[in-house]
C-alpha positions as CSV (number, residue, x, y, z in Angstrom):
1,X,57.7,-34.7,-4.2
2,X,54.9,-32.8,-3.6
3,X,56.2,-30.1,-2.2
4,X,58.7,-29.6,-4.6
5,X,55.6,-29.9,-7.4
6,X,53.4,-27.1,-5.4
7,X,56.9,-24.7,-4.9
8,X,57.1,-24.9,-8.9
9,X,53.9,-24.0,-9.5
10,X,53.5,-21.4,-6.8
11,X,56.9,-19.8,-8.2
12,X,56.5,-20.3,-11.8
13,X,57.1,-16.4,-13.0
14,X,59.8,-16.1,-10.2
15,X,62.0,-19.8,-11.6
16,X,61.6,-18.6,-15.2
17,X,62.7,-15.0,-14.3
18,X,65.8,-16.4,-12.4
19,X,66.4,-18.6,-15.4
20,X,66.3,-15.5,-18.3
21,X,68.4,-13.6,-16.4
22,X,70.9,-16.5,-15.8
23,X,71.1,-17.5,-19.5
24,X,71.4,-13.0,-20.3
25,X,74.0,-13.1,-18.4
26,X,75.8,-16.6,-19.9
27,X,74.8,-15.6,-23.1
28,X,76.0,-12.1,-22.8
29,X,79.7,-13.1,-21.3
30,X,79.9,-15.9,-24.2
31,X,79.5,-13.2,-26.3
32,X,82.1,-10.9,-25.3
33,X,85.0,-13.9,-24.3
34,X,84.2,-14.8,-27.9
35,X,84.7,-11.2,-29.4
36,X,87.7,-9.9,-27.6
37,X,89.6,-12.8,-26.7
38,X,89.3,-14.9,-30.3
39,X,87.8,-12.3,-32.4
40,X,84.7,-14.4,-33.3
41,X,81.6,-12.9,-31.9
42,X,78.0,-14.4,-31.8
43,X,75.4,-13.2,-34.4
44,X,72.9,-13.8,-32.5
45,X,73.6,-13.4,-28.7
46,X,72.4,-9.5,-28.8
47,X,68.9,-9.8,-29.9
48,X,68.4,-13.4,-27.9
49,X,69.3,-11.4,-25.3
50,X,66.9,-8.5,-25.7
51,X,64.0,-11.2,-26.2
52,X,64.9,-12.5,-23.0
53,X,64.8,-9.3,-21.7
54,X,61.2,-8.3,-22.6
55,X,60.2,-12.0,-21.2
56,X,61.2,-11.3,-18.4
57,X,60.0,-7.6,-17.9
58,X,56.6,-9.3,-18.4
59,X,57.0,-12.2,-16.2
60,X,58.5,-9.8,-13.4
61,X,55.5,-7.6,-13.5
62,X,53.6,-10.7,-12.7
63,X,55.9,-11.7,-9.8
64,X,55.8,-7.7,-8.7
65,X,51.9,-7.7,-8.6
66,X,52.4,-11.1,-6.7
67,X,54.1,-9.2,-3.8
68,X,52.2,-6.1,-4.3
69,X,55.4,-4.3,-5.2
70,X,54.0,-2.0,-8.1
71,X,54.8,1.5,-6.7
72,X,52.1,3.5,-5.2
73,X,51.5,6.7,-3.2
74,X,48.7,6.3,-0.6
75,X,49.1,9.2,1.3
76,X,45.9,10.8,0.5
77,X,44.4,7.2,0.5
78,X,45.4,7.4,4.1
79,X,43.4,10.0,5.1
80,X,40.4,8.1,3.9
81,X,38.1,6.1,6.5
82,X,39.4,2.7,6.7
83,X,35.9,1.0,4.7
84,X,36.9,3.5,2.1
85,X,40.3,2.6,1.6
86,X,38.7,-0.9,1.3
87,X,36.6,-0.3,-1.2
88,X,39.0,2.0,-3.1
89,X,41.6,-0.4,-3.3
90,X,39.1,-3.3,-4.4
91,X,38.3,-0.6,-7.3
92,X,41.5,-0.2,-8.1
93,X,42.2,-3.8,-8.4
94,X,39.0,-4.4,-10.8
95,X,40.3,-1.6,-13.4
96,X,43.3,-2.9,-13.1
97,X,41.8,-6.9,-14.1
98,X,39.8,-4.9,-16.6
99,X,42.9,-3.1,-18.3
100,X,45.1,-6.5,-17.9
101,X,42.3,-8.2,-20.0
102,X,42.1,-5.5,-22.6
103,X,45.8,-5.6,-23.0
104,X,46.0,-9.5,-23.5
105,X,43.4,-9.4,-26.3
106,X,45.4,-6.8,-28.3
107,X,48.7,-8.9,-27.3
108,X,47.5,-11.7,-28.6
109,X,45.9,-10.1,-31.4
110,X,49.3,-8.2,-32.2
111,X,51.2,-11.8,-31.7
112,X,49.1,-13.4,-34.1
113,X,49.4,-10.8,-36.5
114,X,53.1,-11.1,-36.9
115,X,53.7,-14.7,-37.1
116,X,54.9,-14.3,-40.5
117,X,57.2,-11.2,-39.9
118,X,60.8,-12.8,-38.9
119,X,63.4,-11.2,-36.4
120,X,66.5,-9.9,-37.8
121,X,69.7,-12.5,-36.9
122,X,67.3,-15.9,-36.0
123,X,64.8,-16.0,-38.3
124,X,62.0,-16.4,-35.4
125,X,58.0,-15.4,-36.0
126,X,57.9,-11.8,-34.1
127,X,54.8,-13.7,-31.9
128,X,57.8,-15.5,-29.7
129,X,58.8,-11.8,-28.3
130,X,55.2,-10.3,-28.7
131,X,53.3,-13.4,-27.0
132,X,55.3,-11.8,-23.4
133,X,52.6,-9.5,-23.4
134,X,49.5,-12.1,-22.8
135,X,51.4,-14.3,-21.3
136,X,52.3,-12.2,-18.4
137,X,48.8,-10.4,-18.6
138,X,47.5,-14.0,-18.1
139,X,49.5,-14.6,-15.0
140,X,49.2,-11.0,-13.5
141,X,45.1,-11.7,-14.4
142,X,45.4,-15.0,-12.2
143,X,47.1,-12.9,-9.1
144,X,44.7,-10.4,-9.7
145,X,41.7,-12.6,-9.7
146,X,43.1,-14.1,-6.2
147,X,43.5,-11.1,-4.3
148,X,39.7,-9.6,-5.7
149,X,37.9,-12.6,-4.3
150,X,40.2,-12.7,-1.2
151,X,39.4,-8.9,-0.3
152,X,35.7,-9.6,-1.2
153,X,35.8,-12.1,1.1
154,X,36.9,-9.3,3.8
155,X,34.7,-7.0,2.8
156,X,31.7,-8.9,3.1
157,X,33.3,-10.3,6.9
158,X,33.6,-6.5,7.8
159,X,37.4,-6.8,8.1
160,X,38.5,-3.8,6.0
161,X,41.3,-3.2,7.6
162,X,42.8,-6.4,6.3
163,X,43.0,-5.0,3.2
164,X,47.3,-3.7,3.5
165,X,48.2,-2.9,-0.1
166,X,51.2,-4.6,1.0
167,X,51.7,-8.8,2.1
168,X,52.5,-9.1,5.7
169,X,55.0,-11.4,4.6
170,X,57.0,-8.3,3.3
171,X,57.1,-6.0,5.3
């Protein structure tokens, strides 16, 4: 039970991801079964869809940044002494935290502020498709803050070579 518990939790962004694109895709072929085969389509089924959509985009940037698989070119990083690259990378990382933080505060600012604009077919406060934005800045902020003090605990070791842009468990 416990390790079921800790798997949840250490694959939260990756379960709900799954889930999104599972109910898209139900959603989606509900949609068009209903349209073509009885002539009775869902209202709705587009723009739940879309919301999914952007939850997930959000939520996969998190799981992305998880595995290090944002795209990067490093081959003029490579020519760069290894305790540079180090420290370049650990740079990188903190204007990255820096940016993520700035863009939660104007998500959340721009969730808040339309709470009382409603979505075309459901009806729903805009701030259930704008709150994606903190909410995966929160959990990309919580990888981020991870892998900052875990390569400033290699940096102050002298192990800068540790410091692979990509998880040895992916490559």
């Amino acid at each position: 039970m416990k390790q079921r518990v800790r798997f949840f939790f250490a694959n939260f962004e990756e379960i709900i991801c799954v889930v999104l694109l599972i109910s898209i895709y139900l959603i989606l072929l509900t949609h068009v079964i209903l349209r073509y085969l009885f002539g009775r389509p869902i209202a709705w089924s587009e723009e739940v869809s879309r919301y999914f959509f952007v939850w997930g985009t959000f939520l996969g940037a998190s799981v992305a940044l998880k595995r290090r698989a944002h795209v990067s070119v490093e081959y003029f990083v490579s020519f760069l002494p290894v305790k540079w690259r180090a420290y370049l990378k650990l740079g990188i990382d903190l204007a990255v935290f820096v940016f993520l933080i700035l863009v939660g505060r104007l998500g959340v600012e721009l969730a808040l502020k339309t709470y009382t604009i409603e979505t075309a077919a459901l009806g729903w406060p805009w701030t259930y498709v704008y709150g994606a934005l903190p909410v995966g800045s929160f959990f990309m902020l919580i990888t981020l803050s991870r892998f900052i003090w875990q390569d400033i605990g290699k940096i102050r070791q002298g192990r800068y070579e540790q410091l692979s842009s990509i998880p040895d468990g992916l490559i």
